[in-house]
Structures are given as C-alpha cells and as structure tokens.
C-alpha positions in Angstrom: 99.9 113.9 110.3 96.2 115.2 110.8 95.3 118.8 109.5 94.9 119.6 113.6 98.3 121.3 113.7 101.4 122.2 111.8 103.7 119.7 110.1 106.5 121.9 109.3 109.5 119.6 108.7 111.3 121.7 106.0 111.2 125.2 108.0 114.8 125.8 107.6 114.5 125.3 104.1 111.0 126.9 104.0 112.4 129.7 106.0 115.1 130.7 102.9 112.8 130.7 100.4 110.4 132.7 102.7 113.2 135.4 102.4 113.4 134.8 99.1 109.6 135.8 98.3 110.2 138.6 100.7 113.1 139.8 98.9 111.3 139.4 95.2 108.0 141.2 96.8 110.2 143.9 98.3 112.2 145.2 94.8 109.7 144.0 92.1 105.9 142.7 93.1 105.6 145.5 95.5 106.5 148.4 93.7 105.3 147.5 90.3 101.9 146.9 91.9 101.5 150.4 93.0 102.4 151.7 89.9 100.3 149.5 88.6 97.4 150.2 90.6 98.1 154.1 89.9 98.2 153.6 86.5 95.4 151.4 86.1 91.8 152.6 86.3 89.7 150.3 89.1 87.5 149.0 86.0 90.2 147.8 83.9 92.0 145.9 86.9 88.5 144.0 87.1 88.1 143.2 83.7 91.5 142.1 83.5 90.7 140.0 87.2 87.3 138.8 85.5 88.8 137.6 82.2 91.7 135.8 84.2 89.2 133.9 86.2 87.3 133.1 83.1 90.3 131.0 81.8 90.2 129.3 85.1 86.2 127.9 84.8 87.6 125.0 82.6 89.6 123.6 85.1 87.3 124.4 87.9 84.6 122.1 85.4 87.2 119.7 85.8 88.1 119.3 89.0 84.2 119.6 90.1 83.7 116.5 88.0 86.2 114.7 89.6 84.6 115.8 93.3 81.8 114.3 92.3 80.3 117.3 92.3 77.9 117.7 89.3 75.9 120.9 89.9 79.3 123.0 90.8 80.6 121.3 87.3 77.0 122.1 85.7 78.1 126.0 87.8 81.6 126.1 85.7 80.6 125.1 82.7 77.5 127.5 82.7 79.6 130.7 83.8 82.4 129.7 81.0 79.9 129.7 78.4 77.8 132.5 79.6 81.0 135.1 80.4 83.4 133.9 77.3 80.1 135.1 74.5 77.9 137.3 76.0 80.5 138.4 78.7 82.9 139.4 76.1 86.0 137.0 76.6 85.3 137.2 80.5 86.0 140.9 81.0 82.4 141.2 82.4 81.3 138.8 84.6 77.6 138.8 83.3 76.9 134.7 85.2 77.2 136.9 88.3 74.6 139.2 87.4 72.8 136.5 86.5 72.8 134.8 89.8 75.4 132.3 88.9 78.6 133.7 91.0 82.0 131.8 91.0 82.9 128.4 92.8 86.3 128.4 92.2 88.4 124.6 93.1 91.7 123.0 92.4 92.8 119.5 92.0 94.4 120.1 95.9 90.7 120.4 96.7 89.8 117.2 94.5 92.7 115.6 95.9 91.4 116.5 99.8 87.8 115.2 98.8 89.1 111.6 97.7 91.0 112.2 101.2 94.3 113.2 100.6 95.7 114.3 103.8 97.5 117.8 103.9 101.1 116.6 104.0 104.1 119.2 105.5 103.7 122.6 105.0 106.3 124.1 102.1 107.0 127.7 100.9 107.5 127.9 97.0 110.0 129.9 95.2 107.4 132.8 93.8 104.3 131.1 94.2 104.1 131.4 98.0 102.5 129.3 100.7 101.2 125.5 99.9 101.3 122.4 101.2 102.5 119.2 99.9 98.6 118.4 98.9 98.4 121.8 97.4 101.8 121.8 95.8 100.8 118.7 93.9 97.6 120.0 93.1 99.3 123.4 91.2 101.4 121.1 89.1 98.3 118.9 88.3 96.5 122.1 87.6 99.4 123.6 85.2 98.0 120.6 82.8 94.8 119.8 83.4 92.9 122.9 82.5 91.8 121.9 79.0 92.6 125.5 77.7 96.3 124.0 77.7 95.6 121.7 75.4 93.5 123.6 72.5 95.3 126.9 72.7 98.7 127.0 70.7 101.6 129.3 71.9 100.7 132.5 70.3 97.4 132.1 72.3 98.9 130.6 75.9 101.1 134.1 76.3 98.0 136.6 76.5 96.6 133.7 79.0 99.7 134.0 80.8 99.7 138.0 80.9 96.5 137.6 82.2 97.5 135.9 85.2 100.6 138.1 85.9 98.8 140.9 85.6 95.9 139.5 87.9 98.6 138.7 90.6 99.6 142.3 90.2 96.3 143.5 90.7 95.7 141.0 93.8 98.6 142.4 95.4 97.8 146.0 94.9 94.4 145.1 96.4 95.6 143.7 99.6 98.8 145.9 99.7 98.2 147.0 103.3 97.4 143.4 104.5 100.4 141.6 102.9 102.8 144.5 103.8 101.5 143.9 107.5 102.5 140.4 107.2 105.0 140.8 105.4 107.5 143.6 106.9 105.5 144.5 110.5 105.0 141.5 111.7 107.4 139.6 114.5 107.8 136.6 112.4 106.9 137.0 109.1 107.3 133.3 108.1 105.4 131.9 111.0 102.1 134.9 110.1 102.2 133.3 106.3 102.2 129.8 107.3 99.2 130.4 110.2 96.9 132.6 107.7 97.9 130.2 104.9 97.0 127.1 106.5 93.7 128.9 108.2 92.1 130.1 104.7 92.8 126.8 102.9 91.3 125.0 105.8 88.2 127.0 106.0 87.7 127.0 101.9 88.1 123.2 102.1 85.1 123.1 104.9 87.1 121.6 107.7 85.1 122.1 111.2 87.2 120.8 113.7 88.3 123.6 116.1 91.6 122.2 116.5 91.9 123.0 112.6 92.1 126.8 113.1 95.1 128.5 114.5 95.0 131.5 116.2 97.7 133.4 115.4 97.2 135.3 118.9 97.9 132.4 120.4 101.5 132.0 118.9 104.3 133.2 121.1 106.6 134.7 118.4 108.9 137.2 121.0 111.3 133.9 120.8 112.2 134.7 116.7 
C-alpha cells in the first residue's frame, strides 16, 4: 500500500499491545520519570541525553553512507569525533556549538531511500509505534552500529543505561504531551498511530498532502 493512508491490518493485535504500553507507562515509565526528573538537575538529564546520542553518530555514519549521502556521513563522523574528545564522552555537545548540529537517521530511513515502502502499521511491546519498514529498521540498527562490535560486555551496559535513562528523560520531557495522548484522549491507540505515522512521514521528507493525517479529521466518538 502507498504511505497516502493507514494500513493497519494487525489493529486487534496492535490494539493489545497498545494496552500493554499503556499499562507499563502507567505503573513504571510514568512515575519513575517524574521522580526522575525531580531528582535530576536539567543539566545532568542533558548530558546524559547528549552522551546517549553520541553513541548513536556511528550508526547515523552508517546509515548516511548507505543513503548515499556523503556530507551527512562526513556530518556524523565529524560530530563523533569532535563530541567523544573534546566533548568529553558526548556529555557536551561542543559540534553544535561549533555549527555542526545533529542529523540523526536509521536504517528504516536508508531502507525508505532505496524505496522501501512503509508496510502495515505495528505497535511493539515497549518500544512503541513503528511500522513494518521501521520495525525492520530497529532490528537492523540493534547490529549495525559499529559500537556493538568493538565494545565488550562490561562496556555495552553503561551504553545501555544510557539509553534507559535517555528514554526516562524523553518521557519526563514530554510528560504532559504523552499523558494527553495517552489517558485524555478518546482513542488512545488511534492518536499514537496518527501522530506516529505524521512525524516519521515528515522526518522522511514526504510532500504529498495525502501523506499527512489530520487527527481532527478522525471521527473517534465511535471507540
């Protein structure tokens, strides 16, 4: 199916695990992101955001290679190298204060520039909205960051502490947005899936109107 509309074959399925994330967000992300954002000075959840992104810019030099797209590899490798010494680890991002700021991609972008279509929209256990494009992409991503091959166990679990507590941070950021989605909206699944699929439309530069769903337009007094 084109990226025009929704292909949403698996909603029942979808829909339970979309209660599951709900249920997981509700008695653990939820609350342990406010404590964690009380607990937390502002300047410590962006160094810890920083240095979590830094790990990423290996992966984003990979996939920009495989776009094709030399200067945003040329961007990655230079922001890498810049933040990892002089930035300390990644905890400041001195490339941005440079004038080099972050181009962040995935191998579901690479896979949509060699013209992967879209595929059915899924809900993962944990991880949230995807697609099937996008799903594939995450796995692909889980190995082909180049960190996951040099770095030896005792060295992958601050990486992975990182990211936890970057998710953490994210939702503590957004808090009021996600818990409008998430527990005042009608339809809570149906919200996801239209602000999903808008964003990872509009990051992946696709201009056809019929691309962008309106969530105004949705009649949801039916769920």
């Amino acid at each position: 199916m084109s990226d025009a509309g929704v292909y949403d074959p698996h909603e029942p399925t979808n829909r339970a695990v979309h209660r599951f994330n709900v249920g997981l967000d509700r008695a653990v992300l939820r609350p342990v992101s406010k404590g964690y954002d009380a607990v937390v000075p502002d300047g410590v959840q962006t160094m810890v955001g920083n240095a979590s992104d830094n790990l990423g810019e290996p992966s984003n030099l990979v996939n920009r290679t495989l776009q094709g797209d030399l200067r945003g590899a040329g961007v990655a490798l230079y922001r890498f190298v810049v933040n990892s010494t002089v930035g300390l680890g990644g905890i400041y991002d001195v490339a941005a204060e440079f004038g080099v700021t972050a181009d962040d991609t995935d191998f579901g972008e690479t896979l949509h520039t060699w013209g992967g279509g879209e595929g059915a929209y899924v809900e993962l256990p944990v991880l949230g909205p995807s697609t099937t494009r996008d799903a594939t992409g995450r796995v692909v991503d889980a190995v082909l960051n180049p960190l996951s091959t040099v770095m030896n166990s005792d060295q992958k679990t601050p990486r992975t502490s990182l990211k936890v507590a970057d998710r953490v941070g994210s939702r503590a950021r957004y808090g009021d947005t996600l818990d409008s989605v998430l527990y005042e909206s009608t339809d809570s699944y149906s919200q996801t899936q239209l602000l999903y699929l808008q964003n990872r439309r509009f990051e992946l530069g696709i201009e056809n109107e019929d691309s962008y769903i309106d969530p105004t337009e949705i009649d949801t007094e039916g769920f």
